[in-house]
N, C-alpha and C positions, 0 to 999 in steps of 0.2 A: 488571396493565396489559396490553393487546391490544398486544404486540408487530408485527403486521403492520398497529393503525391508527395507530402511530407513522409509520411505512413510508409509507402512503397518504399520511398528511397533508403529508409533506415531499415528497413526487411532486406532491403536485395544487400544492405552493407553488414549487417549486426545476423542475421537469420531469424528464426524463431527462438524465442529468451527462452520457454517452457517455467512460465513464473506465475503461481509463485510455489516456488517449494515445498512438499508439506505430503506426509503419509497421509491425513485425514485433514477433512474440515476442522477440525477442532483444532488440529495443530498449525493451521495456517491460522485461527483464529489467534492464537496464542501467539503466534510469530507476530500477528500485526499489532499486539499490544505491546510488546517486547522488542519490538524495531524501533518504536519510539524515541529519538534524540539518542539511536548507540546505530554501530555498524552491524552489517545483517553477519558478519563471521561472529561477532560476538553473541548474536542469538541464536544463532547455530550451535554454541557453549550449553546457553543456558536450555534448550532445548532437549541436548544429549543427557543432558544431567537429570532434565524432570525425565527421560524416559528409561535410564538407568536407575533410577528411584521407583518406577513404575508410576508415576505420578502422571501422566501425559492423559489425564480423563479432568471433566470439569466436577465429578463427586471425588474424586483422588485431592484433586487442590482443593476443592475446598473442605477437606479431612485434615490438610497439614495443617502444622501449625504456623502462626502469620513467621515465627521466628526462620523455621526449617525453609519454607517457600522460601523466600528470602534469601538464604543463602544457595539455595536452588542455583535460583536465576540471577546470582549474582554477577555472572560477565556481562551481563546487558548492561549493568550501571543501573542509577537510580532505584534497586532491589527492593527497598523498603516502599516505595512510592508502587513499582511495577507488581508487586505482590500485592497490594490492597486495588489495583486495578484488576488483575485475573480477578481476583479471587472476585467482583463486583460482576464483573462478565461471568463468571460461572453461577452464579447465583442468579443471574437475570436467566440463564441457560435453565436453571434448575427451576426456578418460578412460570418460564415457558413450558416445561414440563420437555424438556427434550436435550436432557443432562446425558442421557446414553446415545444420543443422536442428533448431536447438534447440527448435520446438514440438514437436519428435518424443519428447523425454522424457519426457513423460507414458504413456506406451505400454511404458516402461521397467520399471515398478513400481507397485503399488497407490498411492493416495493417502499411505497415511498413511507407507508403507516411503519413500516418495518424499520426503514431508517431512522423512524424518529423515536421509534422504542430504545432505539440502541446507543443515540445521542444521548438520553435519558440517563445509561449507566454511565457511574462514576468511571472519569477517567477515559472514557472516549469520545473522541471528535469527531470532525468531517473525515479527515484522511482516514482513522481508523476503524469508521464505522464502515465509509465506501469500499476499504480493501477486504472487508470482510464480507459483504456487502454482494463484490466482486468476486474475488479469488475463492472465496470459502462455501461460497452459496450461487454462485455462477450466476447473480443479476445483473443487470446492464448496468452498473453505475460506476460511472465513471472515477478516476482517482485523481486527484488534483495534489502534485507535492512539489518540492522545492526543484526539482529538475523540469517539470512543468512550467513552470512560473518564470524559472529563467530562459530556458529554451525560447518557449514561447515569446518572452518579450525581447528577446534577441532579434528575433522573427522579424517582429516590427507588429504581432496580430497582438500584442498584449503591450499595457505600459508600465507591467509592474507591480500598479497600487491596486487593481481591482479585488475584487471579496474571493474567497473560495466559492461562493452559490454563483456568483460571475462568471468563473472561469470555468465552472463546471455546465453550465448551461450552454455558454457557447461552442463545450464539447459535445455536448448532447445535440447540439442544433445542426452543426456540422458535419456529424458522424450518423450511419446510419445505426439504430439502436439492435446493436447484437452486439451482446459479452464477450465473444469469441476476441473480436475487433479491440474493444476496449481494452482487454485483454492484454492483447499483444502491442496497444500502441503505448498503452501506460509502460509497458514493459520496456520497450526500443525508448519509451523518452528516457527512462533509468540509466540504460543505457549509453543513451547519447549525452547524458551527465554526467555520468563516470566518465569517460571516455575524453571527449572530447570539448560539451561544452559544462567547463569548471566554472567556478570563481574566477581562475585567470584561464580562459579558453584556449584551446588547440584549434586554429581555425583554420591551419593550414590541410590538416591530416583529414579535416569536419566532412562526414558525406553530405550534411548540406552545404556545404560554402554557397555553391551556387544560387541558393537559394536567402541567404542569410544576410541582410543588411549591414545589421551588426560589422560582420566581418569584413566587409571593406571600408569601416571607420578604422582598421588595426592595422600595424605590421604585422606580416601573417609570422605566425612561427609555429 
């Protein structure tokens, strides 16, 4: 299957997403901590609040205290756990010496040395090392999440069980290596998760049907 007339077709159906949200890299960096296992309205909460606090810098959090944070960013859920993860990423920001300019990090280290700095700090993973990765430092690195993973093996190009370093490869293999792209397709997969394929899927409405195996194993609805 044409990998990039997946791409197309959810472009000409969804447009360009403009994702991921965010007045600075740092605050996109913070979003992808804070996305973690809650809805993006809800980090949009907790977001309002640190910047109404003035807090929205990695030397500002890590000034509060763990209690204050905490309550900060408490719409996102899990507040006590997501506080001791900023505040771990601001201190890795501050140890790189680029706490007043965190999009300067990328200038630090190759792509991939950089990733694995980042896997390093407490509290983040693959997904939220790549969307910062991506979104926040504009590198080619691709985002692997839950609307991927299902898409995809809808598709019939994935079965499911493979790794996150699996699936990410075989985007990287497929796609030609520009962020812009990456970009925009992780975004349209978002997209087409929301939307149409759920947990229980909309295959009827799906701008892939045609394309989608999956869907003619279902009654469409």
């Amino acid at each position: 299957m044409n990998w990039m007339a997946i791409h197309d077709v959810l472009l000409d159906h969804f447009g360009p997403q403009h994702w991921w949200p965010g007045d600075s890299s740092f605050e996109v960096m913070v979003g992808a901590v804070l996305t973690q296992n809650t809805a993006w309205t809800q980090v949009e909460r907790a977001i309002a609040a640190l910047k109404a606090r003035h807090a929205l810098s990695a030397t500002a959090i890590l000034a509060l205290p763990d209690t204050e944070l905490a309550a900060l960013i408490r719409p996102a859920g899990y507040f006590n756990v997501k506080a001791r993860r900023l505040k771990a990423l601001c201190q890795f920001l501050l140890e790189q010496g680029v706490a007043n300019a965190p999009e300067r990090l990328s200038e630090h280290a190759p792509l991939a040395e950089l990733r694995s700095r980042l896997l390093a700090v407490h509290g983040v993973g693959e997904e939220t090392a790549d969307s910062i990765l991506l979104y926040a430092l504009d590198l080619p690195s691709f985002v692997v999440d839950a609307y991927t993973r299902r898409s995809f093996t809808r598709l019939g190009i994935l079965t499911g069980k493979e790794s996150y370093a699996f699936i990410q490869s075989r985007f990287h293999a497929a796609l030609p290596t520009d962020r812009r792209l990456f970009n925009a397709f992780h975004a349209l997969l978002v997209a087409l998760g929301k939307h149409y394929c759920r947990p229980k899927p909309r295959c009827a409405a799906c701008p892939l049907l045609a394309l989608c195996p999956h869907a003619k194993t279902l009654p469409l609805r």
